[in-house]
C-alpha positions as CSV (number, residue, x, y, z in Angstrom):
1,X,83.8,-83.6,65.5
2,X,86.9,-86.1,65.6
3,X,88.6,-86.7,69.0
4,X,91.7,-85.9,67.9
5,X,90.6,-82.3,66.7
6,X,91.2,-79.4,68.5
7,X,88.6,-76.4,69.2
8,X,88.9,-72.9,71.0
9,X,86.6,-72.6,73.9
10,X,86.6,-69.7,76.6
11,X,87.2,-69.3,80.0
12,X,86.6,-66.4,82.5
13,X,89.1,-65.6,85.4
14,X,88.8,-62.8,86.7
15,X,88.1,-60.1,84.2
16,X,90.2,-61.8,81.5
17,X,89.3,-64.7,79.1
18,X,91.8,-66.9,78.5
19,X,92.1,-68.5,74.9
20,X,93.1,-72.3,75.4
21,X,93.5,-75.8,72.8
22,X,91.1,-78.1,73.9
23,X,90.0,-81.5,73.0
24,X,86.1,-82.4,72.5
25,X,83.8,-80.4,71.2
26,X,84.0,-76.6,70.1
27,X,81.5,-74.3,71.9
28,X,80.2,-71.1,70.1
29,X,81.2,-67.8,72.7
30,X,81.2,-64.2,71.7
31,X,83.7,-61.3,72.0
32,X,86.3,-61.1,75.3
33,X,88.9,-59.1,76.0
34,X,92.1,-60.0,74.2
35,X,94.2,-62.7,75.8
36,X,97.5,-63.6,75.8
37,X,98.1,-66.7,72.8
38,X,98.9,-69.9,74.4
39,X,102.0,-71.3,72.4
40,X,102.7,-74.9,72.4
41,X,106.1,-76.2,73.3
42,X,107.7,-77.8,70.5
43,X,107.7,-81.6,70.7
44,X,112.3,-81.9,70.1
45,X,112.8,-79.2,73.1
46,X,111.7,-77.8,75.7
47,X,111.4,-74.0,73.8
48,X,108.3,-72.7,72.9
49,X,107.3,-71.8,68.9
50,X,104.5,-69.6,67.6
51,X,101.3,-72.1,65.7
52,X,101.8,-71.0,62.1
53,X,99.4,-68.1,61.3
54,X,95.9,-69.9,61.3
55,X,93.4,-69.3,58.4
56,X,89.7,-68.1,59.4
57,X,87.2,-68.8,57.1
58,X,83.2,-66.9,57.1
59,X,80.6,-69.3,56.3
60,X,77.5,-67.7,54.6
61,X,78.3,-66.3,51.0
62,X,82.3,-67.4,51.3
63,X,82.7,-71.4,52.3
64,X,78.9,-72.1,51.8
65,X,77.2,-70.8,48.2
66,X,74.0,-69.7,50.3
67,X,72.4,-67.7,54.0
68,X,71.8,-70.5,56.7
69,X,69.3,-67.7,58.2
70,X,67.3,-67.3,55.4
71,X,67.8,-71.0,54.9
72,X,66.6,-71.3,58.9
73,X,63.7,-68.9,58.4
74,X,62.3,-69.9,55.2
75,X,62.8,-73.5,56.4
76,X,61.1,-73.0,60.2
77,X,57.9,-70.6,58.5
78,X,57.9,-72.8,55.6
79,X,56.7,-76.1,57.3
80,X,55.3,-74.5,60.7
81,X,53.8,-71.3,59.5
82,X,52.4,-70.4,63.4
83,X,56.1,-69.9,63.5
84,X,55.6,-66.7,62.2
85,X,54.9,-64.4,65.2
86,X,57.2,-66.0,67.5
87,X,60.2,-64.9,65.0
88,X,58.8,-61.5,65.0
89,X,59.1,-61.5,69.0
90,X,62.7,-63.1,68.7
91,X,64.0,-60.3,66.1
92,X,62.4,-57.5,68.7
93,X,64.8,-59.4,71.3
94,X,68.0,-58.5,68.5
95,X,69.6,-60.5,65.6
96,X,70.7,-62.9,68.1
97,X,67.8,-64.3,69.5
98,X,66.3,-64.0,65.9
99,X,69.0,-66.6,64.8
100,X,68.9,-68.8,67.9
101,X,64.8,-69.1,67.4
102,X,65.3,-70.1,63.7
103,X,67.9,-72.9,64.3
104,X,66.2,-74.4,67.0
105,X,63.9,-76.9,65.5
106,X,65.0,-76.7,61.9
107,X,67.0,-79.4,60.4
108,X,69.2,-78.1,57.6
109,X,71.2,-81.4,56.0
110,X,75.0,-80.3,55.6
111,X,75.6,-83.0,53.4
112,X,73.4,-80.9,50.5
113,X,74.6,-77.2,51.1
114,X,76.0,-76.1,48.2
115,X,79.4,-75.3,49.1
116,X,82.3,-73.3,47.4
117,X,84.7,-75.4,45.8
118,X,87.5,-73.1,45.2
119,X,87.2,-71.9,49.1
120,X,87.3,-75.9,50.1
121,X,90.5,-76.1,48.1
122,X,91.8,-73.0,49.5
123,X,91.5,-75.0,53.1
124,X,92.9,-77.5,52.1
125,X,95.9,-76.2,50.9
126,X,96.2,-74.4,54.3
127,X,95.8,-77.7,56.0
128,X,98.6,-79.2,53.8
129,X,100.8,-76.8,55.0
130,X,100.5,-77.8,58.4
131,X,97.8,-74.0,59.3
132,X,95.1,-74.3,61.7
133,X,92.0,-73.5,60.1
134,X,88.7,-72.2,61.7
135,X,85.2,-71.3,60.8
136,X,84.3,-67.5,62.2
137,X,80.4,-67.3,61.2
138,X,77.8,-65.0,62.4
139,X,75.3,-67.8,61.7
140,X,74.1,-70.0,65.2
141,X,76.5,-72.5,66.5
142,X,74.0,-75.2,66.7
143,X,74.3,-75.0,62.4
144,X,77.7,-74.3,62.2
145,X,78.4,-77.4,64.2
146,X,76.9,-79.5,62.3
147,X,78.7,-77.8,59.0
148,X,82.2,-78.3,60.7
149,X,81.8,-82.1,62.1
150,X,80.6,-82.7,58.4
151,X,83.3,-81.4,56.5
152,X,86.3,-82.5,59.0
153,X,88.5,-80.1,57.8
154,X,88.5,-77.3,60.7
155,X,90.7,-77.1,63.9
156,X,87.3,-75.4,65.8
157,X,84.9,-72.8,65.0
158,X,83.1,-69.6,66.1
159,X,79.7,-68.4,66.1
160,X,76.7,-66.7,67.3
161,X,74.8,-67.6,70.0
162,X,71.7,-66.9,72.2
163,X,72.9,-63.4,73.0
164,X,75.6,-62.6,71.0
165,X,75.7,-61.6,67.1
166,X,79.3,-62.8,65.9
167,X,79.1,-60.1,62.8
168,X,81.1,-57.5,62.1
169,X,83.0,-55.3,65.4
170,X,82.0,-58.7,67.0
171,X,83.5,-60.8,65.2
172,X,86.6,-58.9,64.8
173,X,87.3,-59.1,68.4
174,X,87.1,-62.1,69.3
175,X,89.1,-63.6,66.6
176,X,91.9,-60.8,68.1
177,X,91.1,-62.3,71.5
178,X,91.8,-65.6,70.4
179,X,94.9,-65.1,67.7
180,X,96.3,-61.6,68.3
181,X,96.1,-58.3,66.0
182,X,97.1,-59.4,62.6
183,X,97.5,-62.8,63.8
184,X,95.4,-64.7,61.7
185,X,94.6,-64.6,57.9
186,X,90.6,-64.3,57.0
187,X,88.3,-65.1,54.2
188,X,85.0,-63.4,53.8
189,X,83.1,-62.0,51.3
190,X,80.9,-58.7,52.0
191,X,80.9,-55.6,53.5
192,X,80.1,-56.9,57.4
193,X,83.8,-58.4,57.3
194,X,85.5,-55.4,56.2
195,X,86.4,-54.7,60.1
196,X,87.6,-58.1,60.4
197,X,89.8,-57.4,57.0
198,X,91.5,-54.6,59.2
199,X,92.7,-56.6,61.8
200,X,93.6,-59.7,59.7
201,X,97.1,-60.3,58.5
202,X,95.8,-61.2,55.1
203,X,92.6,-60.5,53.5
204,X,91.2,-63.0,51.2
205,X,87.8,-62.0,49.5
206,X,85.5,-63.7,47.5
207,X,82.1,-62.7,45.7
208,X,83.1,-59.2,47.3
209,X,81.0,-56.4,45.7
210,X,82.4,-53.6,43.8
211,X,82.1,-50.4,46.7
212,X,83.3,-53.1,49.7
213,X,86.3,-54.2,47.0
214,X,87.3,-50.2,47.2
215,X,87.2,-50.1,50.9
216,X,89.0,-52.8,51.3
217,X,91.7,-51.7,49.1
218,X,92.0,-48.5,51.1
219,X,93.5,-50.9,53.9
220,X,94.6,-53.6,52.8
221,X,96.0,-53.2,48.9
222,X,97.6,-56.6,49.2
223,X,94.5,-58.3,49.7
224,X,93.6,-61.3,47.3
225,X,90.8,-62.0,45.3
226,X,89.5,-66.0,44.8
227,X,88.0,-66.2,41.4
228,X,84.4,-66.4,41.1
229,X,81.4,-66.8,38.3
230,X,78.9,-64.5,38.7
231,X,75.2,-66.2,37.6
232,X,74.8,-64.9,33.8
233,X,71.1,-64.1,31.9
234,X,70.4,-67.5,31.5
235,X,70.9,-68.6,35.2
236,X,68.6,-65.6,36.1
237,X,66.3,-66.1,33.6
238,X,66.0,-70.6,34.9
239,X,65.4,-68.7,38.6
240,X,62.6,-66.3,37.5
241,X,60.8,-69.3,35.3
242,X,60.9,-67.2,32.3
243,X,60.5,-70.4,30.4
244,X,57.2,-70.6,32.0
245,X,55.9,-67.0,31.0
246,X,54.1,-69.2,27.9
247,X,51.4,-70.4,31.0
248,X,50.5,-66.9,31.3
249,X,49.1,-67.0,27.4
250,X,45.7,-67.8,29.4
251,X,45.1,-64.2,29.9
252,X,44.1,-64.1,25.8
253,X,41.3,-66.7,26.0
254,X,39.0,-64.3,26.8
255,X,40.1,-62.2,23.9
256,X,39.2,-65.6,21.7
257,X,35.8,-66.6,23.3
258,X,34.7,-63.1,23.6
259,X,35.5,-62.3,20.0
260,X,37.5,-59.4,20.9
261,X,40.0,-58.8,18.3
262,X,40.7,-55.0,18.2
263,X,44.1,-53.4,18.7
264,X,43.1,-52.3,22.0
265,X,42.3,-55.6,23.6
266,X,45.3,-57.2,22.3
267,X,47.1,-54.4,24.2
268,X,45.4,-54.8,27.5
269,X,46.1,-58.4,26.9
270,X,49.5,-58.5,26.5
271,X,50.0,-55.9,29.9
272,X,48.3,-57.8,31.7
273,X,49.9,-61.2,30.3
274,X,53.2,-58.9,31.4
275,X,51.8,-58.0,35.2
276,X,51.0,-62.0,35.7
277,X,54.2,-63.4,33.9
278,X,55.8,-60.8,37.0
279,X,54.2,-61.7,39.8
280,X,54.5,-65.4,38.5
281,X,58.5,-65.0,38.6
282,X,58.4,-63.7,42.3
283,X,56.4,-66.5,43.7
284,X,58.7,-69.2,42.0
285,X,61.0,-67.2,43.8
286,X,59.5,-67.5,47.0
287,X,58.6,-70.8,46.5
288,X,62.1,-71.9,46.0
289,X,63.1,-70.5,48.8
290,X,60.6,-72.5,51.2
291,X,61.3,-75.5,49.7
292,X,65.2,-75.3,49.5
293,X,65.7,-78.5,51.6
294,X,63.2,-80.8,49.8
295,X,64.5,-79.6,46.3
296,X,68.1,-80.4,47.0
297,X,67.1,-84.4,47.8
298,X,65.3,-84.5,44.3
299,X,67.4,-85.5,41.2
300,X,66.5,-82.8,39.2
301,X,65.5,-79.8,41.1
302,X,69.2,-79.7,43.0
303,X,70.2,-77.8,39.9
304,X,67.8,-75.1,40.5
305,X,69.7,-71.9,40.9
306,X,68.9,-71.0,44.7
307,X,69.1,-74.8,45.7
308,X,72.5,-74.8,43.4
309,X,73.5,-71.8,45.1
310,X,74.4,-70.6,41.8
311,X,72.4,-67.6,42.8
312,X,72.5,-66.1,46.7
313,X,69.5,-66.6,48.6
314,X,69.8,-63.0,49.6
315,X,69.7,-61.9,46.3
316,X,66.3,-64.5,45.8
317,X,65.2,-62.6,48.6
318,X,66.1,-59.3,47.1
319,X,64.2,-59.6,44.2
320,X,60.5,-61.1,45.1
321,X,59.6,-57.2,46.1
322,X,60.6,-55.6,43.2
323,X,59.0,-58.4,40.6
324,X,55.9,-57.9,42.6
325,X,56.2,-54.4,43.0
326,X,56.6,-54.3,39.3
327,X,53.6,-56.3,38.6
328,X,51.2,-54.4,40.3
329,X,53.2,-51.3,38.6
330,X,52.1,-52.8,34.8
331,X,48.8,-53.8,36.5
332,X,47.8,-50.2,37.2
333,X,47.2,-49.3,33.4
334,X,44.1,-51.6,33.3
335,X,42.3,-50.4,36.6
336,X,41.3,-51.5,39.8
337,X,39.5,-54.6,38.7
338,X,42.5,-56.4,37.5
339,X,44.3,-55.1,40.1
340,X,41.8,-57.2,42.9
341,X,42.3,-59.4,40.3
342,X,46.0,-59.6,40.3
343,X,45.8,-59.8,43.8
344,X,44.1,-62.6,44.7
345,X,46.5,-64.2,42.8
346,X,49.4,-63.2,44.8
347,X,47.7,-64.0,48.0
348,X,46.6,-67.4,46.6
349,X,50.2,-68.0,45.6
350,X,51.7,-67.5,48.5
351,X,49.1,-69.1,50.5
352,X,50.0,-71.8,48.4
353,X,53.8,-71.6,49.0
354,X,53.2,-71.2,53.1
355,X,50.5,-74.0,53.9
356,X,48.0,-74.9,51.0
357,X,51.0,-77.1,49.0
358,X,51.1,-79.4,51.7
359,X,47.1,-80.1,52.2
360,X,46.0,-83.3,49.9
361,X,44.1,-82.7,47.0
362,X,43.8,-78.6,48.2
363,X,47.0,-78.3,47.1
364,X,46.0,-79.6,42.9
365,X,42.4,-77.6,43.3
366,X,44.7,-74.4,44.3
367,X,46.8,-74.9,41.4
368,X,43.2,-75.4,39.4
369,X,42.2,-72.0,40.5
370,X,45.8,-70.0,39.8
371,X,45.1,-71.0,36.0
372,X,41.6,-70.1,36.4
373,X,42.2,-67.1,38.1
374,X,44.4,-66.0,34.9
375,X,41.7,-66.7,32.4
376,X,39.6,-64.0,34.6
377,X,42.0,-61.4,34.5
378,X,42.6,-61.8,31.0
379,X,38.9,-60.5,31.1
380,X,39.0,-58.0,33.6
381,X,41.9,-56.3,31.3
382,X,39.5,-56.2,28.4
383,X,36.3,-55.6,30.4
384,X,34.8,-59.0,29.2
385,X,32.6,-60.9,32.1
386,X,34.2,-64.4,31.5
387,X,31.0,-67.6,30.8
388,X,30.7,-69.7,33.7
389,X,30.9,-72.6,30.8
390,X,34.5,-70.8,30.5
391,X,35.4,-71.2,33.9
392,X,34.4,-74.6,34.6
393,X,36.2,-76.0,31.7
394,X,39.6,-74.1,32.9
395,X,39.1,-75.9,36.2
396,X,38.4,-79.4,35.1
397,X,41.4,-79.3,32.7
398,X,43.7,-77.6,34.7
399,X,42.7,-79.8,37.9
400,X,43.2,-82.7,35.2
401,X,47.3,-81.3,35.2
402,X,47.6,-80.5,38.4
403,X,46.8,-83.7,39.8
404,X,48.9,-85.0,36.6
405,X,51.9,-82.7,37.9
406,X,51.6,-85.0,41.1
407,X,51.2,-88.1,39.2
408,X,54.9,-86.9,37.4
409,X,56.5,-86.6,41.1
410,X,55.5,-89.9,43.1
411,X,56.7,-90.9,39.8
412,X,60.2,-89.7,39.9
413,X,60.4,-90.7,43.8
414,X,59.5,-94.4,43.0
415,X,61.8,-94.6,40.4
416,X,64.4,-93.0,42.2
417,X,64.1,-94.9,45.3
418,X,63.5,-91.7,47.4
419,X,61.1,-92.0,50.3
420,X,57.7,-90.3,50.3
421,X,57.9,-86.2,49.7
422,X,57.9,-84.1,53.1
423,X,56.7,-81.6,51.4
424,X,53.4,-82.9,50.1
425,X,51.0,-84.9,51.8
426,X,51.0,-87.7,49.2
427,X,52.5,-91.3,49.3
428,X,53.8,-92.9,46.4
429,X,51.1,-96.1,47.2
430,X,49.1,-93.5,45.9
431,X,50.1,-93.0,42.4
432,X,47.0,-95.5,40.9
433,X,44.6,-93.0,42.5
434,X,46.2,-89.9,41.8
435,X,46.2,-90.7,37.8
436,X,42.7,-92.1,37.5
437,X,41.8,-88.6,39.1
438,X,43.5,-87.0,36.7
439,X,42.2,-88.8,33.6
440,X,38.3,-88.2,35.4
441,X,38.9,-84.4,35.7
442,X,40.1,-84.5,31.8
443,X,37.1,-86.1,30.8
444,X,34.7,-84.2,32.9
445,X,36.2,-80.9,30.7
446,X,35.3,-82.4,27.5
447,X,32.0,-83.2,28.9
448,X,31.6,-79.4,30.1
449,X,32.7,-78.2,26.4
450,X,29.8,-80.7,24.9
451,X,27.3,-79.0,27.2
452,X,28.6,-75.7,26.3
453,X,27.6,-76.5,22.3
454,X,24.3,-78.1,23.4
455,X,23.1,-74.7,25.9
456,X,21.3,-72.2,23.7
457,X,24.3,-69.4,24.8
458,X,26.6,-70.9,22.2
459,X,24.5,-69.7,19.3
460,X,25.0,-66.6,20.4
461,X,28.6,-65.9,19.6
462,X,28.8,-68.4,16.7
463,X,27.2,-69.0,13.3
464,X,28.2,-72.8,12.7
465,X,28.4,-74.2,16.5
466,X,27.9,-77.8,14.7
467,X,31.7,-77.4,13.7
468,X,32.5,-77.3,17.5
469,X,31.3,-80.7,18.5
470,X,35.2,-81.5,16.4
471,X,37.0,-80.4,19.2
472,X,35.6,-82.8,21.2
473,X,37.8,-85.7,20.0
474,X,40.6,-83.6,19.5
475,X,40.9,-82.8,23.3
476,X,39.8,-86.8,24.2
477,X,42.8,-87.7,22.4
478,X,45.8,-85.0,23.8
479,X,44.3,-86.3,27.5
480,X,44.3,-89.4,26.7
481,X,48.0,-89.4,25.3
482,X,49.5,-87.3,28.0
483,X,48.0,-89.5,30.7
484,X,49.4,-92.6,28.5
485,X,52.9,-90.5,28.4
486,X,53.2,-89.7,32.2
487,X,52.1,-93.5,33.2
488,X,55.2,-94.4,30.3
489,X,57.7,-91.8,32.7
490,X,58.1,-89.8,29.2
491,X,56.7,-86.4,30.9
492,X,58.3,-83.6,32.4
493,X,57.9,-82.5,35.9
494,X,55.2,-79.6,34.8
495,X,52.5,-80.9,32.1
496,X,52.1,-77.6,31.2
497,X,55.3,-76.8,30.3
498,X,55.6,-80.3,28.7
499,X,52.7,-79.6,26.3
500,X,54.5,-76.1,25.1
501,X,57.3,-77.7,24.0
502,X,55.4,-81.4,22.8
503,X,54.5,-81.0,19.1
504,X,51.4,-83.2,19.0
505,X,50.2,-81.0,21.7
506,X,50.9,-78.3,19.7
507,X,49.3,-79.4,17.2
508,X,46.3,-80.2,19.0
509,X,46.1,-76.4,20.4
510,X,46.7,-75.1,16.7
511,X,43.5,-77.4,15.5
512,X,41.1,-76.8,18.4
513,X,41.6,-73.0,17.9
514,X,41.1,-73.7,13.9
515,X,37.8,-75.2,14.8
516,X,36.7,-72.4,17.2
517,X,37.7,-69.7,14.5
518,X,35.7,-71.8,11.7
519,X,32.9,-71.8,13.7
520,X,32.4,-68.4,14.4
């Protein structure tokens, strides 16, 4: 913090804590018994004046778009999963020590939190006017520190630390220890600062919820709004990947190689495309939430709604349960095959999101098996055992994009001049390696579909396998001309998603199924 900027720190004489100015910097401390306010004499006489009314500001959900604890937690678990259990001990020890355990080692950058602009303004006009201005937040001091010396716009700041919660009663308490009953103004934005509303001066609110709004009308009916956007369909629908529901189309390839075209199939098909387009959403949730930090540094995932903040963290949070939950829900209807099915999916997903993402080459054969694992619950919904020839083509190909998909992000780093992802254990010295894996997994597919048409099982479940042997080019040249694409940076992030929307590819998946359907 500047030198010339003054914070609050506490004292104890006695039984009574004395508020005073200091210079250097602020210290977190929880609530005291109320003091008397230290005025300042004025600097043309020797008479004391009252500070104008300072403004407090909350930090999570008001001045910052986000939760720096579920930041912290999903941050700490997400590179050091063995930090697991001693966060459980912590929150046994109270919210405090739960807080105070998760800032510890994690380094949240304050330079990329997505902050509210109108509640930046709103500080600034108070700091025009010649108002103190403060940060009251319940998160740990050793974050809100950093948040304060990086914006250089607040007079001090308080906040939790080891043993004390600075939330709610708390909070209330102190800042009437420090300023006085109704001597301060306060902005927050949920139902935890409603008792801090009460003993405010004014009451300023922001992303407030409907049934806190009421109560705090019932005390304070002057109190002021600061407008807001609430994230619309669209914004939801970017967060929950709905875009990338079209992956999930893998659960009908068994309905295609199995010949299974009655009404019935198709509808196990499509729940089951419905359970897995479900569970999807609430692991892209969860992923996003572990990889908030290394998201915000890259040039296009910033604009992802949680990094973005244009959607709470909390309310990320809030809604990986019920997409799960919901999954398993649709799930139910095809029975309890799908549903180990289903699953291992989810535990391979998040097993992915926790630890697996960061291990080399794991990482791509993990992504290999999450498309696999779709093609064999698209036959568990229709009772179909799916070929092994099936399952070995799904993973060469889709190890062929996965390792692609990495080939697409050492990509964007080199270009962009950004160092080597902490997130994945790659290095962008290893982009050569990384593509001519790619292009030998491609291959190896087509190889695997020739065997299939030589084995004797293809005659089987086809009366011209001859016609087959035309896919065989076909898929030689979409692999060839995405790996040409990605090397010529003309490829989004996600091949997958890239191919949906790329007509030749299109085109390519419209012909290959042609063939198969002529040659049954």
């Amino acid at each position: 913090m500047r030198g010339d900027r003054r914070s609050i720190g506490l004292r104890r004489e006695g039984e009574q804590a004395q508020v005073e100015h200091v210079k250097g910097t602020p210290t977190s401390y929880g609530p005291a018994p109320r003091p008397d306010i230290r005025v300042e004499p004025a600097a043309d006489s020797g008479t004391r004046r009252p500070c104008p009314r300072p403004l407090v500001v909350d930090l999570d959900g008001t001045l910052l778009r986000s939760d720096l604890l579920v930041e912290a937690l999903f941050a700490e678990v997400g590179s050091r999963p063995g930090a697991l259990p001693g966060l459980i001990g912590a929150l046994s020890r109270g919210k405090a020590a739960l807080k105070a355990a998760a800032s510890a080692k994690v380094e949240i950058d304050p330079a990329r939190l997505p902050y509210d602009e109108a509640v930046i303004e709103r500080i600034r006009a108070a700091r025009r006017a010649g108002r103190p201005v403060y940060i009251a937040s319940a998160a740990h001091g050793r974050l809100v520190g950093r948040i304060a010396d990086h914006l250089g716009l607040f007079d001090g700041w308080f906040a939790s630390d080891d043993a004390v919660n600075l939330s709610g009663e708390t909070k209330a308490e102190a800042l009437v220890a420090a300023f006085g009953e109704k001597g301060f103004d306060y902005i927050g934005n949920d139902a935890a600062d409603l008792p801090v509303w009460s003993r405010a001066g004014k009451s300023i609110a922001v992303r407030l919820p409907l049934r806190s709004a009421r109560r705090l009308l019932v005390f304070a009916p002057d109190a002021e709004t600061i407008p807001s956007r609430a994230p619309g369909t669209r914004t939801w629908a970017r967060l929950l990947r709905v875009h990338q529901y079209a992956k999930n189309a893998l659960v009908f390839l068994p309905l295609l190689t199995s010949h299974s075209f009655d009404l019935a199939s198709l509808g196990a098909a499509l729940i089951a495309f419905i359970a897995f387009s479900l569970c999807a959403s609430g692991i892209y949730v969860l992923n996003d939430l572990v990889d908030l930090q290394d998201d915000r540094a890259h040039p296009r995932k910033r604009e992802r709604p949680l990094a973005s903040g244009e959607i709470s963290v909390l309310h990320g949070l809030a809604v990986v349960p019920v997409l799960v939950a919901a999954a398993f829900a649709a799930g139910a209807f095809l029975g309890p095959v799908f549903l180990m099915v289903l699953g291992i999916y989810l535990a391979l997903t998040t097993a992915y999101s926790f630890a697996l993402k960061r291990m080399m080459l794991i990482d791509v054969i993990t992504l290999a098996g999450l498309y696999t694992v779709r093609v064999i619950g698209g036959a568990a919904a229709i009772a179909a055992v799916p070929s092994s020839w099936l399952l070995a083509f799904c993973m060469s190909i889709f190890l062929s994009l996965a390792l692609l998909k990495r080939h697409v992000e050492l990509t964007v780093r080199l270009d962009a001049g950004l160092p080597d992802p902490a997130n994945r254990d790659y290095r962008k010295g290893d982009l050569g390696m990384v593509a001519s894996l790619a292009a030998a997994a491609g291959f190896n597919a087509v190889t695997v579909f020739a065997l299939y048409i030589s084995s004797d099982a293809v005659h089987e479940l086809y009366s011209r396998p001859q016609i087959l042997w035309l896919v065989c080019p076909v898929l030689i040249y979409w692999i060839a001309r995405i790996l040409m694409l990605a090397q010529r940076r003309k490829m989004h992030d996600d091949p997958v998603v890239f191919a949906l929307r790329d007509r030749p590819s299109l085109a390519v998946a419209a012909a290959s199924a042609a063939l198969i359907v002529a040659a049954v």
